[in-house]
C-alpha positions as a Python dict, from the first residue, in 0.01 Angstrom:
ca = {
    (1, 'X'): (0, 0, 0),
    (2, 'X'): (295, 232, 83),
    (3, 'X'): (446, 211, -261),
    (4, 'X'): (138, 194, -417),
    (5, 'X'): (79, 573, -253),
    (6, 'X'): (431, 688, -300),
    (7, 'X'): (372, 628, -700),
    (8, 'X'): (82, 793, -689),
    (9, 'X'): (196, 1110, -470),
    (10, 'X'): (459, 1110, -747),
    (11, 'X'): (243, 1136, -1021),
    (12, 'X'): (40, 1372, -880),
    (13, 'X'): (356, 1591, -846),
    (14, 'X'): (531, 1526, -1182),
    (15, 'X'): (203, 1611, -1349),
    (16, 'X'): (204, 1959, -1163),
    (17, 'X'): (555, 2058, -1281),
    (18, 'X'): (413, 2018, -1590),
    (19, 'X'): (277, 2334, -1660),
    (20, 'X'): (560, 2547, -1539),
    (21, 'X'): (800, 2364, -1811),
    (22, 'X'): (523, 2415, -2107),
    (23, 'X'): (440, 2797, -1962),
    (24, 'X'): (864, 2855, -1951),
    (25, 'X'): (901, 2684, -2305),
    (26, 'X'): (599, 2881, -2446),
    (27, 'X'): (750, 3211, -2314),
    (28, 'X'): (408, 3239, -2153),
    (29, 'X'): (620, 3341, -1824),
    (30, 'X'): (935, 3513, -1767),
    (31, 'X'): (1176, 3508, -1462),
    (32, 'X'): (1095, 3846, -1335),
    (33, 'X'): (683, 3662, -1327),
    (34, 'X'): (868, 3351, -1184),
    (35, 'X'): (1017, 3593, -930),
    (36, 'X'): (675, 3785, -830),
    (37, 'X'): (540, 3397, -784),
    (38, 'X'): (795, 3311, -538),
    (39, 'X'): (751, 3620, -357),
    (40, 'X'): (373, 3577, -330),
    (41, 'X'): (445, 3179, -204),
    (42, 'X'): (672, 3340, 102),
    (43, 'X'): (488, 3595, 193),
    (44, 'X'): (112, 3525, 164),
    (45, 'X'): (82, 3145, 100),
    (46, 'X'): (344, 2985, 382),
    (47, 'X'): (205, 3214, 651),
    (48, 'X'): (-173, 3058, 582),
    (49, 'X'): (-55, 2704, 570),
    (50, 'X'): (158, 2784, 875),
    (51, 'X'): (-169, 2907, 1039),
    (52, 'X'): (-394, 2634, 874),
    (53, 'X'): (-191, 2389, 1070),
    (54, 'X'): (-235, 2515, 1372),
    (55, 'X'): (-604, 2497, 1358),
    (56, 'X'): (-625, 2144, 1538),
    (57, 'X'): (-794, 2097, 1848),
    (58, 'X'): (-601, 2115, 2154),
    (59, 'X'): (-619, 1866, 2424),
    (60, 'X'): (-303, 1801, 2698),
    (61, 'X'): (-186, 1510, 2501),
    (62, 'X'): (-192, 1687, 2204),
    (63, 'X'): (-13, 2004, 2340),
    (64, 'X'): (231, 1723, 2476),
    (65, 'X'): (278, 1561, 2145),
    (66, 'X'): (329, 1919, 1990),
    (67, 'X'): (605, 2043, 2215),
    (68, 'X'): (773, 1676, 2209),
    (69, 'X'): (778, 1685, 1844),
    (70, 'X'): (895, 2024, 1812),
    (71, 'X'): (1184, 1969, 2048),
    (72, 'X'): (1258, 1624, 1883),
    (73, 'X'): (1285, 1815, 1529),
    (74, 'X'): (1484, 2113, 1692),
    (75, 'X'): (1727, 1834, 1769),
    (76, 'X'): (1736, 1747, 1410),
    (77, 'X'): (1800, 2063, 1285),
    (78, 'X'): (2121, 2071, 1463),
    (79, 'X'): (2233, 1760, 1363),
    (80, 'X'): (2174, 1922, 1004),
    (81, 'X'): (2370, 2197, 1046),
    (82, 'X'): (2689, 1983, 1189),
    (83, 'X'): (2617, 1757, 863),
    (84, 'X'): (2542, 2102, 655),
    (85, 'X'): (2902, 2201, 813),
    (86, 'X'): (3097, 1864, 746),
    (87, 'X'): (2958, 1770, 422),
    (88, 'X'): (3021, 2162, 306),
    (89, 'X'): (3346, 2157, 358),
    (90, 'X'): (3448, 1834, 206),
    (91, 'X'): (3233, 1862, -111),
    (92, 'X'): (3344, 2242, -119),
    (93, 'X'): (3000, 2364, -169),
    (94, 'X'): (2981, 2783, -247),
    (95, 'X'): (2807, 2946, -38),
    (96, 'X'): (2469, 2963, -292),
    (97, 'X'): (2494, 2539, -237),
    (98, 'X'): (2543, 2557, 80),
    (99, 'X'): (2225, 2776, 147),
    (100, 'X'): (1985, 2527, -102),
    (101, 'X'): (2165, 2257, 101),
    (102, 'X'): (2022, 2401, 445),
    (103, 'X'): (1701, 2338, 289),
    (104, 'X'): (1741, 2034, 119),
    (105, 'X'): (1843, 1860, 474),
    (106, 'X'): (1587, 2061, 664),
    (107, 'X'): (1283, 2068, 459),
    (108, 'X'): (1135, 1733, 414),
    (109, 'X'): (869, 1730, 141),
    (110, 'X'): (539, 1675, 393),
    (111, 'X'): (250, 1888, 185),
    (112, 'X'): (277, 1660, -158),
    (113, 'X'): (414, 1295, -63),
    (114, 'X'): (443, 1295, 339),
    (115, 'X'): (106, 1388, 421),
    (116, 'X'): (-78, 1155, 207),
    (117, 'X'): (113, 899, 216),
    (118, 'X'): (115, 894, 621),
    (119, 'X'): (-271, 896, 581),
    (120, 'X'): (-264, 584, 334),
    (121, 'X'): (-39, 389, 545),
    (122, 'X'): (-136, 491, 937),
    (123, 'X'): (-463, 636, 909),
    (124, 'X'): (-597, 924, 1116),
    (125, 'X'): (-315, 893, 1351),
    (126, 'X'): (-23, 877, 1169),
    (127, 'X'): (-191, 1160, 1001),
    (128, 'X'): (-251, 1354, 1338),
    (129, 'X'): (145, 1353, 1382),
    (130, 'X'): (248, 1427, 1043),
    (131, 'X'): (67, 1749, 1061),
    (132, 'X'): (271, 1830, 1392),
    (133, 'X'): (577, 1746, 1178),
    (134, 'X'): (452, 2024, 894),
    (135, 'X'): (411, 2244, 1225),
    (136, 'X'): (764, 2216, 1345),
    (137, 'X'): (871, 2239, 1021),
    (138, 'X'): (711, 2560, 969),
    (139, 'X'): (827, 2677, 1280),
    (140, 'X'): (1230, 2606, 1165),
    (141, 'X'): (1180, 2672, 807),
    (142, 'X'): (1079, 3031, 872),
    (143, 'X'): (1362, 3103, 1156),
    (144, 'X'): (1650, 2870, 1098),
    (145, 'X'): (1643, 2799, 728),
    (146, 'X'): (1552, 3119, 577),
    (147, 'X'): (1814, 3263, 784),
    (148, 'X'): (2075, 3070, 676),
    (149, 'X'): (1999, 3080, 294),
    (150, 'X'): (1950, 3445, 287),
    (151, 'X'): (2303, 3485, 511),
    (152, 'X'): (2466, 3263, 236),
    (153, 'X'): (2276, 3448, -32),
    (154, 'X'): (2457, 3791, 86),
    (155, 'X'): (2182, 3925, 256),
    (156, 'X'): (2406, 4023, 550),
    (157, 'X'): (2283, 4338, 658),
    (158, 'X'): (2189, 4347, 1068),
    (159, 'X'): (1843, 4186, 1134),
    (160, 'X'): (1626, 4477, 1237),
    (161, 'X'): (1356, 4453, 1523),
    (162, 'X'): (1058, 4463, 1240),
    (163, 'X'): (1242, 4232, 946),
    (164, 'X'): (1240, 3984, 1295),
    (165, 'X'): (881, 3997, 1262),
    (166, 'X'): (799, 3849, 868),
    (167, 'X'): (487, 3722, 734),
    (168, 'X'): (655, 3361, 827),
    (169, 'X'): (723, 3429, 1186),
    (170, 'X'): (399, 3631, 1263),
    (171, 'X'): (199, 3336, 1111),
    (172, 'X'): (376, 3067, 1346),
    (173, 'X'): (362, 3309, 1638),
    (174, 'X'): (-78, 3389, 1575),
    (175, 'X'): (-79, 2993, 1452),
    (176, 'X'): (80, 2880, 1770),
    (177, 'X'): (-180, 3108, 1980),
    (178, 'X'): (-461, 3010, 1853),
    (179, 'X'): (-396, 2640, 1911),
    (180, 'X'): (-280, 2709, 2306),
    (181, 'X'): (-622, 2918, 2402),
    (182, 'X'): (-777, 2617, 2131),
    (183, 'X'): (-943, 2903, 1938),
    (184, 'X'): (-1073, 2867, 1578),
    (185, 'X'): (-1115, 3081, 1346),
    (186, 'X'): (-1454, 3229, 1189),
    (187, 'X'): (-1558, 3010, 914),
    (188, 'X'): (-1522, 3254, 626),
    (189, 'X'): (-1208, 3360, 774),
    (190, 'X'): (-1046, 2967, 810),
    (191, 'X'): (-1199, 2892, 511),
    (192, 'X'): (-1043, 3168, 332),
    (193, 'X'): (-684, 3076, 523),
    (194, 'X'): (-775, 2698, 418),
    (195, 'X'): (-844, 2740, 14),
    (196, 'X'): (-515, 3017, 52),
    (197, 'X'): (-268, 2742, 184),
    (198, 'X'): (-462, 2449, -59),
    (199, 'X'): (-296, 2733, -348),
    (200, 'X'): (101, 2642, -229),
    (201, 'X'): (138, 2288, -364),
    (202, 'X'): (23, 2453, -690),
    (203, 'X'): (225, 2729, -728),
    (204, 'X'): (534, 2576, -576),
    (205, 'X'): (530, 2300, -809),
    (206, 'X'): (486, 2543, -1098),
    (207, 'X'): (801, 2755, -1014),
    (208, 'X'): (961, 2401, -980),
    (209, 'X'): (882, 2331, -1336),
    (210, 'X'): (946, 2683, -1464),
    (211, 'X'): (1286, 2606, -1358),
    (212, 'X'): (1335, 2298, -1441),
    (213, 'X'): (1218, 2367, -1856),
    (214, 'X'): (1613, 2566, -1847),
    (215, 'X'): (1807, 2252, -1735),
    (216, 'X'): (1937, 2015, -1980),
    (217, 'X'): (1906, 1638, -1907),
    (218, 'X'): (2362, 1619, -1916),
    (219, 'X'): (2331, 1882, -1654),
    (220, 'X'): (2076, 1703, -1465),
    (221, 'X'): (2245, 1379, -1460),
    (222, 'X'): (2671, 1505, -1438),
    (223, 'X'): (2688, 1724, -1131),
    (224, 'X'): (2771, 1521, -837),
    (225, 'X'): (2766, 1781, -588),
    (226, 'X'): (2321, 1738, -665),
    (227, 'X'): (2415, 1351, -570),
    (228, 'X'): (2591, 1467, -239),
    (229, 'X'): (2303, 1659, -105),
    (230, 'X'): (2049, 1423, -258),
    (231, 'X'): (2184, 1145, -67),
    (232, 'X'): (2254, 1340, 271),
    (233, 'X'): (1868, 1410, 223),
    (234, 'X'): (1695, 1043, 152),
    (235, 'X'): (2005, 852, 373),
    (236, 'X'): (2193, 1069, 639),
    (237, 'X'): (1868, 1218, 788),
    (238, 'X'): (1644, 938, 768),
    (239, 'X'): (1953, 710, 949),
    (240, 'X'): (2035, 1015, 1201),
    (241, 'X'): (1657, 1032, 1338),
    (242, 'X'): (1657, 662, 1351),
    (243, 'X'): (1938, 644, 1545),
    (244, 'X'): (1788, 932, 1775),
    (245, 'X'): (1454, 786, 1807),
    (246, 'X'): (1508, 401, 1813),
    (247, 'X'): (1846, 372, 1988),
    (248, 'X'): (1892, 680, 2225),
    (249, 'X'): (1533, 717, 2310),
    (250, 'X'): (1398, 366, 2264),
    (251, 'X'): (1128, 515, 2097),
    (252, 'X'): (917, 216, 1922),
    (253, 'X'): (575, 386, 1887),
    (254, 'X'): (416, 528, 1605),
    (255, 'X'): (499, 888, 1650),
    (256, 'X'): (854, 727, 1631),
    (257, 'X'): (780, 557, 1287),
    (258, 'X'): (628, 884, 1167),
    (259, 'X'): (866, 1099, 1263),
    (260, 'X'): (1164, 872, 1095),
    (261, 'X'): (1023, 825, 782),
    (262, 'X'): (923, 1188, 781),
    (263, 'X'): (1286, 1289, 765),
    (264, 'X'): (1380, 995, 498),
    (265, 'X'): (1118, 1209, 277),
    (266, 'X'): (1266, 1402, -67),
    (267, 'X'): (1317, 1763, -20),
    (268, 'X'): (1056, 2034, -52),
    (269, 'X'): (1017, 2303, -226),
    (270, 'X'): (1087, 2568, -81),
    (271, 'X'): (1436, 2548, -182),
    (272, 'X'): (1390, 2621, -506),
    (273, 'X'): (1125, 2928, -411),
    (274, 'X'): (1419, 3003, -205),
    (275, 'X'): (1647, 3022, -456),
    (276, 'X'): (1412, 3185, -689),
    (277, 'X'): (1333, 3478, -428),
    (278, 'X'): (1715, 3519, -328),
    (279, 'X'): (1821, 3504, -695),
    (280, 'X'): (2057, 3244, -585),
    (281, 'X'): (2164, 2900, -830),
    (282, 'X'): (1782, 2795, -874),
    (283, 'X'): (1900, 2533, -1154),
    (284, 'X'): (2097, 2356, -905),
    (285, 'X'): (1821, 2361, -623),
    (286, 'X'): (1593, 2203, -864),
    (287, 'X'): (1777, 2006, -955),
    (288, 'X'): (1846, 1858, -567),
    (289, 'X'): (1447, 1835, -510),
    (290, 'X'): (1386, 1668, -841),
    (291, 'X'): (1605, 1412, -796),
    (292, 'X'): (1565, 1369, -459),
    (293, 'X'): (1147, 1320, -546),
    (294, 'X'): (1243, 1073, -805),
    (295, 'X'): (1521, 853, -610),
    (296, 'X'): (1251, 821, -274),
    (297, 'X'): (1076, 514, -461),
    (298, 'X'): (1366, 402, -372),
    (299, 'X'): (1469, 502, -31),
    (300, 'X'): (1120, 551, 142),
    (301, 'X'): (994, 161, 102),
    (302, 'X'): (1337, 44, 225),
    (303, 'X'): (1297, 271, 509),
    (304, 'X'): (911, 183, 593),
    (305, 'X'): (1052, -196, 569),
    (306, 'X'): (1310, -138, 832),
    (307, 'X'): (1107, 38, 1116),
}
């Protein structure tokens, strides 16, 4: 059943890079459109799937299960950035690679494949803790990682006190309050955040394929340096959060399962809207998140077999 998803969560997504490539090849968009896209994605789109996410209802176990997971990933993240550090240095990544690779290694690809597949394999509840993952993913994605690509980028001017304060951290800090005082929003107005955030997939897959229509299949297939931070994604993260929830923790439930195979998912997307908005090497970034989408048929099953 879990392959049988994972094909399917593929297909869906190869079929929605397909009209970024035709729209780039037709010259019915240029980069400077491509550009306006990304911008909207940040800034208006993340912030309502950030706050969609929150909108689950709160109970002590489930506050429990929200902090654990959030600490469990913040853990993570800093095993990413020693492996972001190591793997950096010996591969010689510039710094451009080294910002896509922050979110190639922190940004697993939950929205498209994780989600559904989580819900076709472990039902509501593997569901249920998947969506916690997208929360704490949120959470890092708009602090950590977009820090570190836009340092690498050359954005580094002083933070001031109201850049701290983005459309990505305001929607994790009024996401995160609404879920503590368990309040939901007004139906127009959730519905409105809901059909908003249901937009990303859509739009992030179509600057995905907008990119991808300017890379040549040699250039997809020589660079190794894709390979290095491919494979750190599907193996190295997938084997590090093993190790952390099976053998330090002796974690054998199924927020444990989850939460491994989470991390052995392709990265997202954002890299490459990243890239896009920072005018950084958005060839290459593709480049990492389409292979890395294509070589999890691979990876994920073995994984799922394992735990």
């Amino acid at each position: 059943m879990a392959f049988s998803q994972l094909l399917s969560s593929m297909a869906m997504l190869l079929t929605m890079v397909l009209p970024g490539i035709i729209f780039k090849k037709r010259g019915f968009i240029t980069e400077s459109q491509t550009k306006c896209i990304s911008n909207i994605i940040i800034n208006l789109l993340v912030p309502a799937i950030i706050i969609n996410a929150f909108q689950i209802e709160y109970s002590k176990k489930m506050a429990a299960d929200v902090f654990k997971i959030i600490g469990l990933y913040g853990i993570m993240i800093a095993v990413c950035c020693v492996v972001l550090v190591i793997v950096s240095k010996v591969a010689k990544f510039n710094n451009f690679q080294k910002g896509i690779f922050a979110a190639v290694l922190m940004i697993p690809n939950t929205g498209v494949i994780g989600i559904p597949l989580m819900n076709a394999v472990y039902g509501a509840e593997g569901l249920l803790y998947v969506s916690i993952m997208e929360i704490a993913c949120d959470i890092f994605m708009s602090t950590v990682t977009y820090s570190i690509f836009s340092k690498n980028a050359g954005h580094k001017e002083k933070m001031q006190f109201r850049e701290f304060f983005s459309p990505l951290i305001i929607a994790v800090i009024i996401g995160f309050v609404l879920f503590m005082f368990n309040i939901k929003l007004p139906p127009f107005l959730g519905g409105a955040v809901k059909n908003i955030s249901d937009a990303s997939a859509a739009l992030a897959m179509f600057v995905l394929g907008s990119q991808l229509a300017d890379i040549k299949v040699k250039e997809f297939l020589g660079n190794i340096k894709v390979y290095i931070q491919v494979g750190a994604r599907l193996i190295i993260m997938p084997i590090s959060a093993f190790i952390l929830m099976r053998l330090i923790l002796k974690d054998t439930s199924l927020l444990s399962t989850v939460f491994v195979l989470t991390w052995g998912l392709p990265a997202g997307v954002f890299g490459v809207v990243l890239a896009e908005r920072f005018n950084t090497d958005t060839a290459f970034a593709t480049k990492c998140v389409m292979l890395s989408n294509l070589l999890c048929l691979i990876t994920i099953p073995i994984c799922a077999m394992v735990l």
